[in-house]
N, C-alpha and C positions, 0 to 999 in steps of 0.2 A: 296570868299563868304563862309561864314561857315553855313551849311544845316539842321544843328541842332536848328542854333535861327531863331526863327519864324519872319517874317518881320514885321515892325510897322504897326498899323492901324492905318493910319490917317484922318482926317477927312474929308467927302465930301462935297462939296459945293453946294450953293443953283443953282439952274436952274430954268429953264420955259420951259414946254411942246408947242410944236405948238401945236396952238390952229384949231379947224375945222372950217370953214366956214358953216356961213347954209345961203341957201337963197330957200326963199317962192315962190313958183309960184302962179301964177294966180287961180290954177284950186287949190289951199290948198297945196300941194306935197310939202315936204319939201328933198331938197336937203343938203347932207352936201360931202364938199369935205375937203380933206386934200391932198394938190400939194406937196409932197417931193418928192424924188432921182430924180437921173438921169438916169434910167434904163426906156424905153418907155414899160411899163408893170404897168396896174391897178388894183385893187380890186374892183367888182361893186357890191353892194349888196341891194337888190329890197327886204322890211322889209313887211310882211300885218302884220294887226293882226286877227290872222284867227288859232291860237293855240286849245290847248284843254279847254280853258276855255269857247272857244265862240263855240264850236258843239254842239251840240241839244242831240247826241247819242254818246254813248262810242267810242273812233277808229275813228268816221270822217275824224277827222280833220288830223289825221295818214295818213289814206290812201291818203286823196288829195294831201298830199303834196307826195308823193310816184307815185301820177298819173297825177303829171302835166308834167312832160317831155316825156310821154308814148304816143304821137303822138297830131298832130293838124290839121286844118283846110289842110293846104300844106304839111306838112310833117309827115311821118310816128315817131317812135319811134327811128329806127336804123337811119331814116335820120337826124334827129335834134342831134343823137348823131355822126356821123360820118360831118355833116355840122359845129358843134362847135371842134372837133379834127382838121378839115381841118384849122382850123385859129390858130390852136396852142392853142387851149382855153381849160380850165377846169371848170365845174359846180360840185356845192355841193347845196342841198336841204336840209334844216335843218328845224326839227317840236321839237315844244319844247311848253312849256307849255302856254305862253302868243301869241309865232308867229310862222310864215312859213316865210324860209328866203330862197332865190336863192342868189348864193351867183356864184360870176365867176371870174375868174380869166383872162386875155389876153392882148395880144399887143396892145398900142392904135392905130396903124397904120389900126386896123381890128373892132375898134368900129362899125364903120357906119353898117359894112357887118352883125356882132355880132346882131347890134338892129335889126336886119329883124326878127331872132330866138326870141331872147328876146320878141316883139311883139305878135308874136306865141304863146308861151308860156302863156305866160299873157293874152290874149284875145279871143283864138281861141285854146282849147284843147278841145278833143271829145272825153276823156274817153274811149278809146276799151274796149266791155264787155271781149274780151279774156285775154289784158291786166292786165286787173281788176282784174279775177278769177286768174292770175299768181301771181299779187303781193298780194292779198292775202293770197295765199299757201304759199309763202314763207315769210310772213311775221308770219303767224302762225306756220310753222315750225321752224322760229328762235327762237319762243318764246319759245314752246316746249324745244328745244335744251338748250336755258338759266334757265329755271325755274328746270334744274336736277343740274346748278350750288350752291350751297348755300349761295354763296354771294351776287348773284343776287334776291334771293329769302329774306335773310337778309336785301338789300337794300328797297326792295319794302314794307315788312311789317314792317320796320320801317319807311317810308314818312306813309305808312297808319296808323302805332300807333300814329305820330304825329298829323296829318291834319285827321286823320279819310277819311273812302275809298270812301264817297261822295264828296271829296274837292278838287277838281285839282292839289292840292299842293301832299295830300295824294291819288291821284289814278295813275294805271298803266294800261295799253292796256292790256288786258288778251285776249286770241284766243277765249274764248266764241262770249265776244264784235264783233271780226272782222266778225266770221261766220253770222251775224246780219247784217250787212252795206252792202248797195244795191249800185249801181250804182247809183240810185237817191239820197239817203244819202252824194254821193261825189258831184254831179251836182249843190244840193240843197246847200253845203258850199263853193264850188266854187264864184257861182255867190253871194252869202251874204257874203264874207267877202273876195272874191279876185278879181272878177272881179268887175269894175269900184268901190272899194271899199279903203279904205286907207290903205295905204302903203308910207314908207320911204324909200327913195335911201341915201345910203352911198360909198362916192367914194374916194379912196384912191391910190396915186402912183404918175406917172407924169402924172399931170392934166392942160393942159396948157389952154389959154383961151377960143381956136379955139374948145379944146373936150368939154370945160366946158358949150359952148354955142348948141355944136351938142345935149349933153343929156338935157340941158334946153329944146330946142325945142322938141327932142321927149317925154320926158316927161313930158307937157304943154297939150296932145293930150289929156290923161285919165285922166276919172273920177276919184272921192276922197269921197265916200260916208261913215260916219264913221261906223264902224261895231259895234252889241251890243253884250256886253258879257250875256254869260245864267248864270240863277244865281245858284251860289251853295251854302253851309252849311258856315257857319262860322267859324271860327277857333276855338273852345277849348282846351286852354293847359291842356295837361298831364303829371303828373308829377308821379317819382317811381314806373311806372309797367313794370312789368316784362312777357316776352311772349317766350315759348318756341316751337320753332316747331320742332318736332322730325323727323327727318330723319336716322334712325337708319343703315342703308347700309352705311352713309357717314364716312368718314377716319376724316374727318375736320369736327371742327364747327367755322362757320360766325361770329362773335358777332358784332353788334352795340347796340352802348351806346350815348344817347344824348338829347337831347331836346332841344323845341322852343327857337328864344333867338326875334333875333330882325331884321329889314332890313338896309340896309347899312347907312341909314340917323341918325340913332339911337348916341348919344352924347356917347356910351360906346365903338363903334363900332371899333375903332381903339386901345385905348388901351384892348380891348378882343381879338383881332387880334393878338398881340404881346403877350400875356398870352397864347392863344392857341398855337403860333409854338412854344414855352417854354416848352409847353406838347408834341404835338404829330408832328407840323406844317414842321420839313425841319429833312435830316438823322441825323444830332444830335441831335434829341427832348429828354426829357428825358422818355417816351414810349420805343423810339427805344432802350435807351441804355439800360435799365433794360430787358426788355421784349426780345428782339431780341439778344441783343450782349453779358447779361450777363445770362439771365434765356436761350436763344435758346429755345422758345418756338413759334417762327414765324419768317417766313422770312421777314415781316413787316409788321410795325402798324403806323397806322396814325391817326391825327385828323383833323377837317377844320372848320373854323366856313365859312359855306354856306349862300349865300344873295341873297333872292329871293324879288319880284319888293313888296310884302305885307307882308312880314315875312322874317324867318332867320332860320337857325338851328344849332348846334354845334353838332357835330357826331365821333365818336371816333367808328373804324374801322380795326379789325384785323380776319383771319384764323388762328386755332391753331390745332393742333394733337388734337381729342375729349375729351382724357385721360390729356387734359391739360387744357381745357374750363374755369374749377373752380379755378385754379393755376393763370391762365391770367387775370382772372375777378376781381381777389381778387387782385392782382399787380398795375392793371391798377387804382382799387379805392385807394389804397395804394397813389400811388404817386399823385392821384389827392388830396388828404386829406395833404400830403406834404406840395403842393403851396397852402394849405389853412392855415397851421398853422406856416408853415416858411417862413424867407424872403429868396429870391434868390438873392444870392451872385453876386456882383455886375459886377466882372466879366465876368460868365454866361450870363448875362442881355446886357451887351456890347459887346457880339457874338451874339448873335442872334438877335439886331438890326440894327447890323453891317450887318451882313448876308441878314438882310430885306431889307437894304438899299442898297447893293450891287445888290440883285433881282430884285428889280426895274427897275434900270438903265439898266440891261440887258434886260428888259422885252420892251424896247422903242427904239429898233434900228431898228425900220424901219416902213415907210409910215402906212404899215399895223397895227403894232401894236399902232401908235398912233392912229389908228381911233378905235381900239377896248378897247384904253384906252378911247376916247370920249365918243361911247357906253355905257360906263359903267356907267358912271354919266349923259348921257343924258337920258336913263331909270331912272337912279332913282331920275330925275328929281335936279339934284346938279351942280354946276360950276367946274370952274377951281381948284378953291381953295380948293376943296376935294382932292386934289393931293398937294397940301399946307400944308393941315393939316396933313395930311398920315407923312409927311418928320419930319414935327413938334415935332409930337409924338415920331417918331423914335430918336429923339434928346433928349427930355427932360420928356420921360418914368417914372416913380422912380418906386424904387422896390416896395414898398409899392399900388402902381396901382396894380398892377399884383397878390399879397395877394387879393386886394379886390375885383379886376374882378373876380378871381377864388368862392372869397366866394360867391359873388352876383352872376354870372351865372353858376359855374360849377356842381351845385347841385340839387337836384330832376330829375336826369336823368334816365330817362330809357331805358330797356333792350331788347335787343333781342340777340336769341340764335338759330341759325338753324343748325340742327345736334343732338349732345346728350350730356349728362352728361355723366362721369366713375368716 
């Protein structure tokens, strides 16, 4: 074998994703399963929506999900967590913008015991006010801790350059908001958008018919009442501004660069996809090579086009030495003005959707991740064939797409800079 010639690419064939099952219960509850491997180990995830769009006040919806495993009716705090360790089990609580998601991990030979806590959890928590005043202090002392970061503080005023700081899209939890939220503030979003209130189960691993019919029955018990979202601002795009927060102590400055584009349903959405990792998207972008491997002005830089359930963003995100900010800024427009007035060699163009398409396939080896490939198109309200068309594109790109996605969306972006100029 001679290690100097690179192996042939050839080319991949088409497939089909297992597909998820859903089925409707009685009481609305939508069930979706995905039955793959052979390993007796599932993924169970109990979806509300009960995010930051639907609380009344800043942080609610934060801390509830922060305070649903912090004791119940039966069980204390330390017990609910020391009762799901005893079965080998693992929970994750996840608050994000649209939902609150419990998310667990275990043997299905320990479902049945698991749904006793599960219930708990779901129907019968009591908020400890000591609990309460713990998480949060400590939720406001992480915040503290990240807002002396400048990337984190970059990230946040640019969602609010974009979505402006009254829009879910564009707000963040600041520790003012939380010092405000009362124990009633958590009770009052509880019961309005998780208790008897709708939620989605998603189940994934080996799901055989025997488990499939145990979590039908238990969850046939609860209500499904649907939750309303509170309204906020409306989106206005912003295009070409420029915002500088000075942090004059920092070594670094933050920059992101970007703007609105579109949500995953959008006709452009695939090939801007393949235009972005062209930029900044996997470690060969051409961001990285200039910026990182030939200037050495960061240890990396990246871009993503981001797809949220009513909008999109395209964001291009690096740290540089401060005495570098103007050097990077001006490099990064550089090469963005490139793929606007050059074609990419076609070569180039067939690595990187070689690479994309390589991703993929990796991205779908296992139960798990095909149900977070469902997920993904069952939010945005799309089928199978959004994983059809993704392949498609990857096939039959031309270089000429990629000139024209850059000119139509990589333009009127703007700026943020946390740190300083030199």
């Amino acid at each position: 074998m001679d290690r100097t010639i690179a192996p042939v690419i050839n080319p991949l064939s088409g497939f089909k994703l297992q597909e998820a099952e859903q089925i409707v219960l009685n009481n609305g509850i939508r069930l979706h399963t995905i039955n793959n491997g052979d390993q007796p180990l599932v993924r169970l995830e109990v979806v509300f929506e009960a995010g930051t769009k639907y609380e009344k006040k800043p942080g609610v919806s934060f801390i509830t999900s922060k305070m649903l495993q912090e004791g119940t009716e039966r069980f204390t705090a330390a017990q609910i967590q020391e009762n799901i360790a005893s079965l080998g089990a693992f929970i994750e609580i996840n608050h994000g913008t649209e939902r609150i998601s419990l998310t667990f991990y275990l043997l299905t030979k320990y479902v049945k015991e698991f749904l006793v806590i599960l219930e708990e959890i779901m129907l019968r928590p009591i908020f400890p006010e000591e609990n309460f005043k713990n998480i949060v202090n400590i939720a406001t002392n992480n915040i503290k801790v990240n807002l002396q970061k400048s990337s984190v503080v970059a990230a946040q005023e640019f969602k609010k350059l974009l979505y402006g700081e009254n829009h879910y899209y564009g707000y963040s939890v600041q520790e003012q908001d939380l010092y405000v939220v009362t124990i009633n503030d958590v009770t009052d979003h509880y019961k309005d958008h998780i208790k008897n209130s709708e939620f989605e189960v998603f189940i994934a691993g080996c799901v055989d018919i025997t488990l499939s019919n145990v979590l039908k029955s238990f969850f046939e018990k609860f209500q499904n009442r649907k939750s309303e979202v509170i309204s906020k601002s409306t989106i206005k795009i912003v295009e070409n501004q420029e915002k500088l927060v000075e942090k004059t102590d920092a070594l670094q400055s933050s920059i992101r660069i970007g703007r609105v584009t579109f949500p995953r349903v959008h006709e452009d959405y695939f090939k801007t996809l393949v235009t972005n990792e062209i930029l900044g998207g996997y470690f060969g972008s051409r961001l990285m090579k200039n910026i990182r491997e030939e200037k050495g002005l960061t240890y990396g830089i990246s871009s993503q086009l981001v797809s949220l359930e009513e909008s999109g963003y395209f964001v291009i995100g690096t740290d540089v030495k401060k005495e570098f900010t103007r050097l990077a800024l001006d490099e990064i427009y550089k090469e963005i003005e490139i793929m606007k007035t050059q074609s990419i060699p076609e070569d180039e163009l067939e690595t990187v959707t070689s690479y994309m398409h390589g991703s993929y396939l990796g991205s779908i080896n296992s139960a798990f991740a095909l149900m977070d490939k469902y997920k993904t198109i069952h939010y945005a309200k799309l089928d199978y064939d959004y994983f059809n068309q993704y392949i498609l594109t990857l096939k039959t790109i031309k270089q000429s797409d990629i000139q024209e996605m850059t000119q139509k969306w990589f333009l009127g972006l703007n700026e943020i800079v946390v740190g300083n100029y030199q």
